[in-house]
ZAMARGU-4260 file (C-alpha; in steps of 0.2 Angstrom, whole numbers, plus 5000, padded with zeros to 4 digits):
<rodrens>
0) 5237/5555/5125 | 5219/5559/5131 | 5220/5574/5142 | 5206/5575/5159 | 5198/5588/5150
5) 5192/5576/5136 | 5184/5565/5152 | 5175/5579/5159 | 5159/5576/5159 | 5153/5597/5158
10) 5159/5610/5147 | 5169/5621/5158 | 5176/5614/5176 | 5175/5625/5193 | 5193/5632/5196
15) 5192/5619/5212 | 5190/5604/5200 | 5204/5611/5190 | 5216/5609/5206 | 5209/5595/5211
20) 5209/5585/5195 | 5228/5589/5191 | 5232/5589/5210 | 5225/5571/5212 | 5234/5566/5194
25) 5252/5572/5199 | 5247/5564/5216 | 5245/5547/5210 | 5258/5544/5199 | 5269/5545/5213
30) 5255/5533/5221 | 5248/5543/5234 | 5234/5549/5238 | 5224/5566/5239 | 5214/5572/5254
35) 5200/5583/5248 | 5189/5592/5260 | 5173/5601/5248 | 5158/5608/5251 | 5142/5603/5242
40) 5144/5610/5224 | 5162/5607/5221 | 5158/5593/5209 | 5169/5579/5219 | 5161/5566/5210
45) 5165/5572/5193 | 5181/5576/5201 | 5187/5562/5206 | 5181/5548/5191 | 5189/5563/5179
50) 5206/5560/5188 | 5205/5543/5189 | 5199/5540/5172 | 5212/5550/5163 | 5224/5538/5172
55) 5216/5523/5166 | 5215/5528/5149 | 5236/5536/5149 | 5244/5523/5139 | 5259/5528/5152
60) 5249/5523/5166 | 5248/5509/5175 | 5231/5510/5181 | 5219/5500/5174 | 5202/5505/5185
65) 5193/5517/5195 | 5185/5508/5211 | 5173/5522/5222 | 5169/5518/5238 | 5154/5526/5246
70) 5143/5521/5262 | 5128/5532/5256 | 5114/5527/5245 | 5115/5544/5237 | 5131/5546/5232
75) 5132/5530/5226 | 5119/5535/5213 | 5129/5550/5210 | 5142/5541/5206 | 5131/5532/5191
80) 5126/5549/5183 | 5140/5557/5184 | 5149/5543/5173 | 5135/5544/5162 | 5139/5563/5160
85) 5154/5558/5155 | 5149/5544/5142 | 5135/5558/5134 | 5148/5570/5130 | 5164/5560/5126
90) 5172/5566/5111 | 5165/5554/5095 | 5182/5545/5094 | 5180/5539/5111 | 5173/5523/5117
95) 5160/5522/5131 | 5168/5521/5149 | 5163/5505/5156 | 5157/5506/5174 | 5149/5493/5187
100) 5139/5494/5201 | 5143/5479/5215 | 5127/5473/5225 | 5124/5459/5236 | 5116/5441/5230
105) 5102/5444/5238 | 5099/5460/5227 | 5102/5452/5208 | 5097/5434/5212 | 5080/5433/5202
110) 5074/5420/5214 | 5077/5430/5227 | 5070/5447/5220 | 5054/5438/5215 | 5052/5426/5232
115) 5050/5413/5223 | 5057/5394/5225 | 5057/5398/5243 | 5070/5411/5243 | 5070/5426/5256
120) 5083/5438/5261 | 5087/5424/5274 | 5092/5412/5266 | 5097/5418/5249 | 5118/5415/5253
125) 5115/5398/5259 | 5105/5393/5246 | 5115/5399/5230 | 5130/5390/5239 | 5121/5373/5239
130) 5114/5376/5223 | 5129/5380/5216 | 5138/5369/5223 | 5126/5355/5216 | 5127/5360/5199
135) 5146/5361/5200 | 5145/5341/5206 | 5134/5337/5194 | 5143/5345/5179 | 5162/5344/5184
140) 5175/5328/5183 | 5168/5316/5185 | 5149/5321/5185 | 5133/5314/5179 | 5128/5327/5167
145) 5134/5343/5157 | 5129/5362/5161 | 5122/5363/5143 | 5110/5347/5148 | 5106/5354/5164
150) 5100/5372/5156 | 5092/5363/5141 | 5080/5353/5154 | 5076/5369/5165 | 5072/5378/5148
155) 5059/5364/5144 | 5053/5364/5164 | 5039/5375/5161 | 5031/5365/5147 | 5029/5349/5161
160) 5023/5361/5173 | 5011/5366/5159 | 5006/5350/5154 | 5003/5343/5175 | 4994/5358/5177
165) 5002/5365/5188 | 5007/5381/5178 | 4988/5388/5180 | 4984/5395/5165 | 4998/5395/5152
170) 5016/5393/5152 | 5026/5402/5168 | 5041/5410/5166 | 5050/5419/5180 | 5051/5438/5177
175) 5061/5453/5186 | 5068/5469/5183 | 5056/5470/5167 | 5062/5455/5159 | 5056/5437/5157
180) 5068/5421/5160 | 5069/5404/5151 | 5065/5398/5168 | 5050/5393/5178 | 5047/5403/5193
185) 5053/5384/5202 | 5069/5378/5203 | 5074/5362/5190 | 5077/5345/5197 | 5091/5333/5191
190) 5091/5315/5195 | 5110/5309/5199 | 5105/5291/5201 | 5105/5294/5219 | 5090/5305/5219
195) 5081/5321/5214 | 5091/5335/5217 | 5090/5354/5213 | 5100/5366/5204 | 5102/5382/5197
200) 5099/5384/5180 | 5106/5404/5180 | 5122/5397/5186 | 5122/5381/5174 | 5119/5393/5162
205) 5133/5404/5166 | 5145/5388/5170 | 5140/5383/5150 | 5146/5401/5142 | 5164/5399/5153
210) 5178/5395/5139 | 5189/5381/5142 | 5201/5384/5153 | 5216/5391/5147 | 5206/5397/5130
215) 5197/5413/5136 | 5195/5425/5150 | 5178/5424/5161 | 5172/5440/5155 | 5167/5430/5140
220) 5152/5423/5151 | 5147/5441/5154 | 5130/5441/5143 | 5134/5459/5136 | 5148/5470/5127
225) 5155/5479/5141 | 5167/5489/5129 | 5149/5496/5125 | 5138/5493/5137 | 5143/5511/5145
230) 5137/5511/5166 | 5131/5497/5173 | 5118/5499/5185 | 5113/5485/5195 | 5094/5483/5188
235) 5103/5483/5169 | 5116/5471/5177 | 5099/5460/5181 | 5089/5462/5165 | 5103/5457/5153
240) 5107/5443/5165 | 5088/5436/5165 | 5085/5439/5147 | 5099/5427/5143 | 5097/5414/5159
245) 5114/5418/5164 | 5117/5420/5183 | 5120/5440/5186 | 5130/5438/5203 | 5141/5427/5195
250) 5140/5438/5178 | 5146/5453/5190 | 5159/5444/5197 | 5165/5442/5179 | 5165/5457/5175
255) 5174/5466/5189 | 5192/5464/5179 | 5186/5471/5162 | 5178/5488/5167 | 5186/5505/5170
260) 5174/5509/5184 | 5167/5497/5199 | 5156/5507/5212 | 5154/5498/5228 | 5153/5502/5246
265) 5164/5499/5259 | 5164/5483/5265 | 5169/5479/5247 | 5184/5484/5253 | 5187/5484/5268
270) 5178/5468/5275 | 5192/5454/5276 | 5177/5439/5272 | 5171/5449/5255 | 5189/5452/5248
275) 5193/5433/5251 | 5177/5427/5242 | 5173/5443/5231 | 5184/5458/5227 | 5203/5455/5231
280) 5207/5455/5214 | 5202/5474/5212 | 5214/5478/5227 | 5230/5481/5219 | 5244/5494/5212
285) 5232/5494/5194 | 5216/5502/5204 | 5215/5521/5209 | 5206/5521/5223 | 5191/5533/5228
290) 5182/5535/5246 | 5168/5544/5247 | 5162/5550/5262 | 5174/5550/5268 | 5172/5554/5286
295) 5162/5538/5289 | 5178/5529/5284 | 5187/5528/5301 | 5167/5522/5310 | 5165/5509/5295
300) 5180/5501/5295 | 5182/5501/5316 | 5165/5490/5313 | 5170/5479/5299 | 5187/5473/5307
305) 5180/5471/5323 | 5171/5451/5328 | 5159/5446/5340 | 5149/5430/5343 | 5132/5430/5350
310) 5128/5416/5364 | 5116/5408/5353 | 5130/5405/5340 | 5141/5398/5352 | 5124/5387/5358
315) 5124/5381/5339 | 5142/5378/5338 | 5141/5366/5354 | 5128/5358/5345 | 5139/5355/5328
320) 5153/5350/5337 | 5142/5336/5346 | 5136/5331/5331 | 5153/5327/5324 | 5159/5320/5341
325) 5143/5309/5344 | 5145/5294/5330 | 5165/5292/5335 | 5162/5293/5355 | 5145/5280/5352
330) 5156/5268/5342 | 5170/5267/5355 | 5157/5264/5366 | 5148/5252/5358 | 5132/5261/5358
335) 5121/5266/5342 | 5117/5281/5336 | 5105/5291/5325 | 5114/5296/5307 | 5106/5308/5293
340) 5104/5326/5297 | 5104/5324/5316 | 5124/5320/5317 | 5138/5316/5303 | 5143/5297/5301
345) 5158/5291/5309 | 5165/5283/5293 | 5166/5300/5288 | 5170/5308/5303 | 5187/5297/5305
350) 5191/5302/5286 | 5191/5320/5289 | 5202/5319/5306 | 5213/5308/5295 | 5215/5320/5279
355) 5218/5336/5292 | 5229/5341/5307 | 5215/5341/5320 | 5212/5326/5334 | 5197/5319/5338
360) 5204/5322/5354 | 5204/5342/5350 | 5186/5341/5345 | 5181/5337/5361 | 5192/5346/5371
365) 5185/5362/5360 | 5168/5354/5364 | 5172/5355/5384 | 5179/5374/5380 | 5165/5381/5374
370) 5152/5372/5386 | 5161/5381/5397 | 5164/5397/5390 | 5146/5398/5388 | 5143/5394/5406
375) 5154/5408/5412 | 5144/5418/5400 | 5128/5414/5408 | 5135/5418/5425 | 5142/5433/5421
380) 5125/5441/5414 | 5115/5435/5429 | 5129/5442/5440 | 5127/5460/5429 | 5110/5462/5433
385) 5108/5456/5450 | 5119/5470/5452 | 5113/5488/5441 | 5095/5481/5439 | 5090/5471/5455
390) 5072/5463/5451 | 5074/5460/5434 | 5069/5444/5435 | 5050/5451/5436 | 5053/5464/5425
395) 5062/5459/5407 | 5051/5471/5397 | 5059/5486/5405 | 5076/5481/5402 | 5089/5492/5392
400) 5103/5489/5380 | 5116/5484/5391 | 5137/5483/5390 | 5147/5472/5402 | 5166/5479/5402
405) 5177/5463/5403 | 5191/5475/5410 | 5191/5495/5417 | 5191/5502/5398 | 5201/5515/5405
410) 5216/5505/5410 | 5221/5492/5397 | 5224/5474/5405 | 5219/5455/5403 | 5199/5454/5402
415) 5191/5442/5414 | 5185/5430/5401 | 5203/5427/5396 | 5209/5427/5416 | 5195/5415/5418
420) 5201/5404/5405 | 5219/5403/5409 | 5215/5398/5428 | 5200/5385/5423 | 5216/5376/5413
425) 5213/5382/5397 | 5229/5387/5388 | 5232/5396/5370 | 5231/5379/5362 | 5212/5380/5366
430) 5210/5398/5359 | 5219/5396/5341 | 5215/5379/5339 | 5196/5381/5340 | 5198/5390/5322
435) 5204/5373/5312 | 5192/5364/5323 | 5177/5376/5317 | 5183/5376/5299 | 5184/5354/5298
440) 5167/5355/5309 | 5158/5363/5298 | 5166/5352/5280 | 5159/5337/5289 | 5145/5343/5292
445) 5143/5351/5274 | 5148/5333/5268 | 5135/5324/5279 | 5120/5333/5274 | 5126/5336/5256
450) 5122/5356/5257 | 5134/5371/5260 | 5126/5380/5275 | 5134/5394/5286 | 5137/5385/5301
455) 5142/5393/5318 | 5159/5384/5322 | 5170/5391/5310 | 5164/5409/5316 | 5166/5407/5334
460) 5182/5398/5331 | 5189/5415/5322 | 5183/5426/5336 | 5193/5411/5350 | 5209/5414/5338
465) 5205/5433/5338 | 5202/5433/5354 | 5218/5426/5360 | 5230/5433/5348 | 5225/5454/5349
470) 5231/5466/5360 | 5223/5474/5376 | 5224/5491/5373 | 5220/5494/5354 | 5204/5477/5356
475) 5195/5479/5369 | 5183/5466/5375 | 5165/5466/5383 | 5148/5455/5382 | 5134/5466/5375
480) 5117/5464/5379 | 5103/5468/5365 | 5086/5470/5369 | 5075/5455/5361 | 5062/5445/5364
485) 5061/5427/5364 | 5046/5418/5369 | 5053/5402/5367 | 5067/5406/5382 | 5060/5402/5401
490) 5049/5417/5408 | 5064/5420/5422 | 5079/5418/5408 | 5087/5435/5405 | 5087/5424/5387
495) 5070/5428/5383 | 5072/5449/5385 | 5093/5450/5378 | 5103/5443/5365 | 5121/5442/5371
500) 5137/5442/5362 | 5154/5443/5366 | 5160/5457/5358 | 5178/5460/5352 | 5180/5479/5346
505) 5195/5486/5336 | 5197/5502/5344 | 5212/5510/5332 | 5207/5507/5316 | 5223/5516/5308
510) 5232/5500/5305 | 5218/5491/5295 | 5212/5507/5285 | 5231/5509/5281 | 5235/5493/5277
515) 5219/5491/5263 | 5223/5508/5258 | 5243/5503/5253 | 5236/5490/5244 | 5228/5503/5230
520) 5243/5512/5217 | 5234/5526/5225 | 5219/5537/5224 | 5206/5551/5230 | 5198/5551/5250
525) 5184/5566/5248 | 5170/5573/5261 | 5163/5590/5264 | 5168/5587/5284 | 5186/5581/5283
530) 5194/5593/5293 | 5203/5595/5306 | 5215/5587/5292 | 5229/5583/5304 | 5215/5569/5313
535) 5209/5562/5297 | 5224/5557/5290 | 5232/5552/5309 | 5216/5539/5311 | 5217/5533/5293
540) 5234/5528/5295 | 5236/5540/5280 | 5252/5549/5290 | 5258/5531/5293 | 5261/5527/5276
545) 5266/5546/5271 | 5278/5542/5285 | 5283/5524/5283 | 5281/5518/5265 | 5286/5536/5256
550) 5268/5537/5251 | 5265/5555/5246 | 5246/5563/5255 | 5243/5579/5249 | 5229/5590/5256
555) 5214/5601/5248 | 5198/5610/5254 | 5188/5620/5244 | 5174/5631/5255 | 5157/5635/5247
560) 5159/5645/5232 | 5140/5648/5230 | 5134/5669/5233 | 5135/5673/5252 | 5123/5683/5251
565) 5110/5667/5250 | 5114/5662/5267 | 5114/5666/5283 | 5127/5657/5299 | 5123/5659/5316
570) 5133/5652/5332 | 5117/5657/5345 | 5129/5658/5365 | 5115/5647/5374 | 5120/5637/5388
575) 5129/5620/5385 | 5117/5609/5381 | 5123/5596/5390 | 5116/5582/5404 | 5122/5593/5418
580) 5114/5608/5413 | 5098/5601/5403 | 5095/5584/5414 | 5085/5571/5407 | 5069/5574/5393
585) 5053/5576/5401 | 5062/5577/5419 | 5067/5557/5418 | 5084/5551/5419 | 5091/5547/5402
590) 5098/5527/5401 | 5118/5530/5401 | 5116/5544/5406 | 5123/5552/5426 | 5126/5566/5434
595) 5122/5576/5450 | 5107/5584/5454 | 5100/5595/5439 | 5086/5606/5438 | 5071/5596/5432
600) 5068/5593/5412 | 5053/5603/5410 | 5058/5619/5417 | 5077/5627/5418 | 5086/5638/5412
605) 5094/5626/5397 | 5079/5621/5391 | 5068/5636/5390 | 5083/5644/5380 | 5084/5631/5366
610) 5063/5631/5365 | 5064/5650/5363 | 5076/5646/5350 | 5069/5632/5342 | 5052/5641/5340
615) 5061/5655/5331 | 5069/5645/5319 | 5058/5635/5317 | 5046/5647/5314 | 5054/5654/5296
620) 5046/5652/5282 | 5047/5635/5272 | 5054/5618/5279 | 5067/5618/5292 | 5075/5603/5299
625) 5080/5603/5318 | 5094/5591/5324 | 5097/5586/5342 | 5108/5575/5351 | 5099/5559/5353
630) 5081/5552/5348 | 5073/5554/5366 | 5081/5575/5363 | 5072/5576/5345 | 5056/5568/5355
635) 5057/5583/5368 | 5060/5596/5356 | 5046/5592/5344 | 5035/5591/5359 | 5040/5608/5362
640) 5037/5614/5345 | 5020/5606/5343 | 5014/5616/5359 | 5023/5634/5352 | 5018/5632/5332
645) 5003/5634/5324 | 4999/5633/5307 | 5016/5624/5305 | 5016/5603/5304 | 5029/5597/5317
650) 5037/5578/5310 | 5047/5567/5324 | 5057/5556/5316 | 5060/5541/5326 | 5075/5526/5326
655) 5065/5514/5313 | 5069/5504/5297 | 5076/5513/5278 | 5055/5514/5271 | 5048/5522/5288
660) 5061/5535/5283 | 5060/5536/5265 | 5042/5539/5269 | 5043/5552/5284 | 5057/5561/5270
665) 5042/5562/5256 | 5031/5569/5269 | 5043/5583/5274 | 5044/5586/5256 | 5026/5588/5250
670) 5015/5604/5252 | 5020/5618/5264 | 5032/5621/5276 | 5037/5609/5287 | 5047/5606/5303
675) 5055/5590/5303 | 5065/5585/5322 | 5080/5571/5320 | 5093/5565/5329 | 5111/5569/5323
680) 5116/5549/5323 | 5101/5547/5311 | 5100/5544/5294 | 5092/5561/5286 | 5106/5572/5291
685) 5117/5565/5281 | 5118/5560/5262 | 5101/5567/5259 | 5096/5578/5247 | 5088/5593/5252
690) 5091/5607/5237 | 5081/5618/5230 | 5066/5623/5241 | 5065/5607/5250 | 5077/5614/5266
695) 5078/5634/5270 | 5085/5632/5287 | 5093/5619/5298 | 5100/5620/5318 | 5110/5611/5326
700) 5105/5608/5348 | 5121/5604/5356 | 5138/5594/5351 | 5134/5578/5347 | 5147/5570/5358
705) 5142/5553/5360 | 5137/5544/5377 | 5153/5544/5387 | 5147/5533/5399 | 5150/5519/5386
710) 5165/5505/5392 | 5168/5507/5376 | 5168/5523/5371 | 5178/5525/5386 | 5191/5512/5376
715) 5193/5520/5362 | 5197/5535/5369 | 5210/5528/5380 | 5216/5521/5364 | 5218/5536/5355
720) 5226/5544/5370 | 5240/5529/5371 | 5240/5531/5349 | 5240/5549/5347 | 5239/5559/5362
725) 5222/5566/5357 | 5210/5554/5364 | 5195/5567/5368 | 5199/5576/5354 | 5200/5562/5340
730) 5190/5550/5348 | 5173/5562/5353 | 5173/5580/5348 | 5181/5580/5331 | 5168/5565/5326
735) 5154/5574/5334 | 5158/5593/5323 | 5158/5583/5307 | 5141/5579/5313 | 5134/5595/5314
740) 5143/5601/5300 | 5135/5587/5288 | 5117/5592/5296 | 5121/5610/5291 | 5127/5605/5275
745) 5110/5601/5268 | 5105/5617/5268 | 5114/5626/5254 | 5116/5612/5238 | 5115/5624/5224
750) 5120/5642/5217 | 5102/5645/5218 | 5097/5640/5235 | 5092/5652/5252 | 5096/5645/5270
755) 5098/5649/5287 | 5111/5639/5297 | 5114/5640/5315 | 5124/5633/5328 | 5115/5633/5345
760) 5126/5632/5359 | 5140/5642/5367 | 5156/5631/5362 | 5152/5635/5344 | 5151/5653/5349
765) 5164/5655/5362 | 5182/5652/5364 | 5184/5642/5380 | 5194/5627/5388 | 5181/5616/5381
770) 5176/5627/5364 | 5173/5618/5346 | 5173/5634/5336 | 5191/5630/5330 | 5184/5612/5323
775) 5173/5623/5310 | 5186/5628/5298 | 5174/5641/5291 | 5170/5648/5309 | 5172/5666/5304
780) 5155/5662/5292 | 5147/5659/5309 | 5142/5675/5316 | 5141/5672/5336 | 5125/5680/5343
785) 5117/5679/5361 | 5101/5669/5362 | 5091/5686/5362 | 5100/5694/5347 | 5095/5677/5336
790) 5079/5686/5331 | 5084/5701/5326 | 5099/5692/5314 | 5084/5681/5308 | 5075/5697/5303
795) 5087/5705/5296 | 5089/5691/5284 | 5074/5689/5280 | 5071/5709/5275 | 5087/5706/5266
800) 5078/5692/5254 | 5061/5700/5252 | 5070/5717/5245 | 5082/5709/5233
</rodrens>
């Protein structure tokens, strides 16, 4: 029997990994899971594919494969080396570990990664359904063609481009991820005897190298040896794919059974609509299961099993359901109608109704239900802003993200939509039948215009049925309002400034994170911010299943084993940074934001204690990252810092898209020293890299709590109250410490690496009726010290450094 030592990918393991390997081991053989807590440099990566892996390779195991589950970038990558650490130093008797990384269509379709055939990002889903559902027609019982005559004629496409002239000067052949296909860059047509249609020649392909049912597994369509092959990254994925004209999503999906590893994020798990269509299969007693990052588990999840529909998709589903209703109404009324792509043909419309359990009687009641759901939408948005932002009609520029709480968040009750429904006439019938009329709606429709596109009826039928069927006090309900612009929307329309959508939020995930979780035989959850432990596990549903299903959860942390003497920790006792004592940046009121009267911005108490501090961080030597509350906090701090610096760049990172980020990160980076001013809800403090000389300090300005203002904020934390009697606590303050915690955590990546770290604000410092100090389970690392004492720490530190 192969021992975890044999799998590790290093010579000698940390006496943390050691514990935490056998821990997780004994753990899930009794199929539970282990809770590990580590700071940066534990090795969790290597830990938990070494646990794992030895499992799947016991003979007396019953596990067959490791499944990691990240929501960072980063780690995701990490994940990848490690298990080609592993590969390089397995033992010479020892076959490659097999590993996968899963990735969307939009990112291994070579049409789509090329542009090319009319493929973008927006369309790719829609398109490889059609496509694919064309070259099933055309190949399956029944059909015109075979798939090896359909990817024999796309291999000889190019030379009738050639000889039309079309090609330019030569042959063309599509290339991506370094690799040329047997393919033009265009996409084949077929002629059915109807009329020109096109396929996919990837997926004919792939659909050729299939075995005969019965007669082989899928895997054999997978253009590699995945006994072999080692880790899988998506662009090798690609390149094998292309080089044999096979389809790689669909080469993917092949494969997810046969490796040992599958790295994927999240939703791959967690999202009900991609375990249907895509990964269910790997969601079983066989899979030991490990989340990464675990912190964002409880956020991500809350997001992925809540539903919403925007106005404009309930405008699109009026308009499918009229186009289904239409030819059947026209021709009861003697009357004619237009046919093709404006409306489905009544012929067709009656055999649907026929072959289901829906009524053409349904359909148009569902048709009157929404046109009037809509309406009260409409009416409710105007309503909202006559009242919180009177002339907005004249001033949609200046308008904010809105919320419009469908009932006090604060005391759970029947919303006002579902109160105005039930007194208009409406009954549950309408509510739960809208889904089977959304889901034959769009199969019509698909039929009638002979392509699978994503249409908006079945999707606002789920949210009716949703809507209808969920609690009041763990879903709470609200329209939100997005800032936009549409130009194509009446100059007076609150349609041209917001999208709208009616909003349906799952404010306890436990439940759906427990559930998914119970599916796995068991597994590793892993962060360096986990703790308070007793909340993690409460808001997980972990203690549910401990509880309930006899579901052993055992618990580790492992602090920073690196030298203290390379860091310094400082809580600074300045005055809450909080709206009430600080007021608004640049003496404006923040939006969401209230209170009494406050001091102005630019000059109180508050203020000029966190630039005093500021500029002394700030002014160490090397890069130093500063993370605030909000965006419009970073905006005021690094407008403090560029008047009190010289000689030292300040960069303001601002809420934009992943390469303005990637690009303001290179720029911190490169060359000297550098102060770089986030937000704390951003993106680069958390799952970035900032080891070796690229971070030497890091503060934190305030507790990140989030706006509490928020109806739904305000929800969830009534939720958590009514759940677990903590609803401050589990809802906002926990949260916000892991926040500062992971913003801290970038300093101090390696044995070698010298950092400052330093909490500013008096709740970090002080114990008090509203202190977080006991959130920070190494609190005693964090020396409190008043504002005008942090200098003298910082020197002492420094003087420390230069005479070692």
């Amino acid at each position: 029997m192969e021992t975890w030592r044999e799998l590790f990918g290093h010579d000698e393991p940390y006496d943390e990994q050691v514990d935490g390997i056998e821990t997780a081991i004994e753990t899930a053989r009794e199929s539970g899971f282990t809770v590990i807590e580590g700071a940066c440099g534990t090795g969790k990566t290597m830990l938990a594919l070494s646990a794992g892996l030895s499992l799947v390779r016991d003979p007396d195991s019953s596990y067959e494969r490791v499944f990691v589950l990240t929501s960072v970038k980063q780690q995701l990558r990490q994940f990848e080396t490690d298990l080609g650490t592993i590969n390089e130093n397995l033992p010479e008797d020892h076959e490659p570990v097999s590993g996968l990384t899963l990735v969307g269509k939009a990112d291994v379709c070579p049409y789509n990664r090329e542009r090319a055939a009319g493929f973008d990002d927006s369309v790719v889903y829609d398109r490889c359904e059609t496509l694919r559902d064309r070259t099933r027609d055309l190949t399956g019982e029944g059909g015109s063609t075979t798939t090896g005559d359909l990817t024999a004629r796309a291999r000889s496409q190019q030379v009738g481009l050639a000889d039309s002239g079309r090609s330019g000067r030569g042959v063309r052949l599509l290339e991506t991820a370094g690799e040329t296909a047997p393919f033009a860059p265009d996409l084949p047509e077929y002629d059915d005897g109807r009329s020109e249609v096109e396929y996919c020649p990837f997926y004919a392909q792939y659909l050729d190298d299939l075995p005969d049912e019965g007669e082989g597994s899928p895997v054999e369509a997978v253009p590699f040896d995945l006994t072999s092959a080692g880790m899988v990254t998506p662009d090798d994925l690609v390149a094998h794919s292309v080089r044999h004209g096979t389809c790689p999503h669909s080469a993917m999906g092949a494969a997810l059974g046969a490796v040992e590893v599958v790295i994927g994020n999240y939703y791959h798990a967690f999202d009900p609509t991609t375990l249907s269509a895509f990964t269910g299969a790997l969601a079983g007693e066989e899979t030991f299961v490990v989340c990464d990052e675990a912190h964002m588990l409880e956020p991500r999840v809350r997001e992925l099993v809540s539903d919403g529909a925007a106005d404009a998709t309930i405008r699109d589903a009026v308009t499918e359901l009229s186009r289904v209703i239409r030819p059947v109404r026209y021709e009861r009324e003697g009357r004619q109608t237009e046919g093709g792509s404006k409306t489905a043909d009544a012929e067709l419309v009656r055999a649907e109704l026929a072959g289901s359990d829906v009524s053409f009687e349904e359909l148009e009641a569902t048709l009157e239900f929404l046109q009037e759901l809509r309406s009260e939408l409409e009416r409710r948005v105007e309503t909202h802003l006559d009242a919180e932002q009177p002339g907005w009609r004249s001033n949609l520029n200046d308008l904010p993200d809105d919320e419009i709480p469908l009932r006090d968040p604060a005391e759970p009750a029947v919303d006002e939509i579902s109160a105005w429904a039930e007194q208009a006439g409406y009954t549950d019938v309408h509510w739960v039948r809208a889904e089977s009329v959304g889901a034959l709606v769009a199969r019509i429709l698909n039929e009638a215009e002979d392509e699978e596109r994503t249409r908006a009826a079945p999707a606002v039928g789920r949210l009716l049925g949703e809507w209808n069927r969920r609690g009041h006090t763990d879903y709470f309900r609200e329209i939100e309002l997005e800032r936009t612009w549409d130009e194509t929307e009446p100059g007076d329309s609150w349609r041209r400034a917001y999208t709208a959508r009616l909003s349906l939020h799952n404010c306890v995930p436990s439940g759906a994170i427990g559930e998914r979780l119970s599916a796995f035989g068991g597994g590793v959850l892993m962060s360096a911010t986990l703790a308070p432990m007793d909340a993690f596990t409460e808001v997980t549903g972990l203690q549910y299943l401990e509880r309930e299903a006899d579901r052993p959860v055992v618990e580790r942390r492992y602090g920073l084993h690196f030298p203290e003497a390379n860091r310094e920790s400082f809580a600074v006792a300045a005055p809450k940074f909080t709206y009430e004592n600080r007021g608004a940046p640049h003496g404006t009121r923040s939006a969401g934001e209230s209170g009494g009267e406050t001091a102005s911005a630019g000059d109180n108490e508050t203020r000029r204690a966190y630039a005093d501090a500021l500029e002394r961080i700030a002014s160490l030597p090397g890069n130093v990252l500063v993370g605030m509350p909000s965006y419009a906090e970073a905006e005021w701090a690094a407008g403090v810092l560029e008047g009190r610096l010289s000689g030292k760049p300040v960069l303001l990172d601002v809420s934009s898209d992943d390469r303005a980020t990637e690009s303001l990160k290179d720029e911190f980076f490169a060359g000297e020293g550098k102060v770089l001013v986030t937000s704390l809800r951003g993106t680069l403090t958390e799952g970035v890299d900032y080891g070796g000389d690229r971070l030497n300090a890091a503060v934190v300005c305030g507790v990140p709590i989030v706006n509490t203002s928020s109806p739904r904020t305000q929800a969830v934390r009534r939720a958590y109250d009514d759940e677990f009697g903590a609803g401050f606590e589990y809802a906002l303050t926990v949260p916000a410490v892991r926040k500062a915690r992971q913003a801290l955590g970038r300093v101090i990546r390696s044995p070698e690496d010298v950092g400052v770290r330093v909490l500013l604000d008096e709740r970090y410092a002080r114990e008090s009726w509203d202190s977080v100090r006991k959130y920070l389970p190494d609190a005693a690392e964090f020396q409190p010290v008043s504002p005008d004492m942090l200098q003298l720490g910082l020197d002492r530190f420094r003087e420390k450094l230069e005479s070692a």
